[in-house]
N, C-alpha and C positions, 0 to 999 in steps of 0.2 A: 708840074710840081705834084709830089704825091702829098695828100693829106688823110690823117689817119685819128680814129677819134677812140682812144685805151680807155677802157675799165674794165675794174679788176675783175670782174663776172666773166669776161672774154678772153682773159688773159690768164685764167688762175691755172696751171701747173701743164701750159703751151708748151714749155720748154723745162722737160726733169732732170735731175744729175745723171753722166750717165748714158743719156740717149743721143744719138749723134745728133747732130746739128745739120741744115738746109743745104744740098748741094750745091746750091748757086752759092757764090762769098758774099760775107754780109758786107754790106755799104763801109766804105773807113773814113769818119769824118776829119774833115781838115780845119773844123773850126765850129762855134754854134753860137747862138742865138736866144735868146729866150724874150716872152712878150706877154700879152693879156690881150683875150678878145670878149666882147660882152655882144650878143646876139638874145633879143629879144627880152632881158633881165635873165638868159645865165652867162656868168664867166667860167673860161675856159682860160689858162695857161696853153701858150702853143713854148713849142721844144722846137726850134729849127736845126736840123744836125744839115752843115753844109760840107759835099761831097765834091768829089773833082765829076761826078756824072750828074750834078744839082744837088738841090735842098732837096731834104725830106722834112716835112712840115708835120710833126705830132700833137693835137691837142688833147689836152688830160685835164679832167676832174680834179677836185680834191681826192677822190679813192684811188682814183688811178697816180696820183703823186704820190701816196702811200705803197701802193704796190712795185711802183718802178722804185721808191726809195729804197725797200725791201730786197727788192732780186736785185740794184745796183752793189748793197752790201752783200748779196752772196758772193756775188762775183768778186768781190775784194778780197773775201775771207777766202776762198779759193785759189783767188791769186796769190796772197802771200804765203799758203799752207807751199804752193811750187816754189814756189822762190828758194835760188842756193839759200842754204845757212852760211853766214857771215861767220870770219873766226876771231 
């Protein structure tokens, strides 16, 4: 199980408009998770995205839920800028 621990300092402009993307394909989840882990007085939101190859287990801060909230909505706004026009 991979575990991965985001914030926004480490993640801030990884991936820009534009630039290609990871030769390897990214993971396609078939379903997900979400939970709370508290380890020594801090909590952590973990993000399970479950795979047909396993979980990937993410845990994120408050900043880091802020930044993934952020690039989830670029990616929105991007997807529907593609999308046919309806007549």
């Amino acid at each position: 199980m991979n575990s991965y621990l985001f914030t926004a300092a480490a993640n801030a402009g990884r991936h820009q408009e534009g630039k290609s993307m990871p030769k390897k394909p990214p993971h396609k989840p078939t379903g997900m998770k979400v939970g709370m882990l508290t380890d020594g007085g801090a909590t952590v939101g973990i993000l399970t995205f479950e795979t047909s190859t396993g979980d990937v287990d993410v845990a994120l801060n408050l900043e880091a839920v802020g930044v993934l909230s952020r690039a989830i909505n670029t990616i929105e706004l991007q997807l529907r800028r593609e999308m046919p026009k309806r007549r």
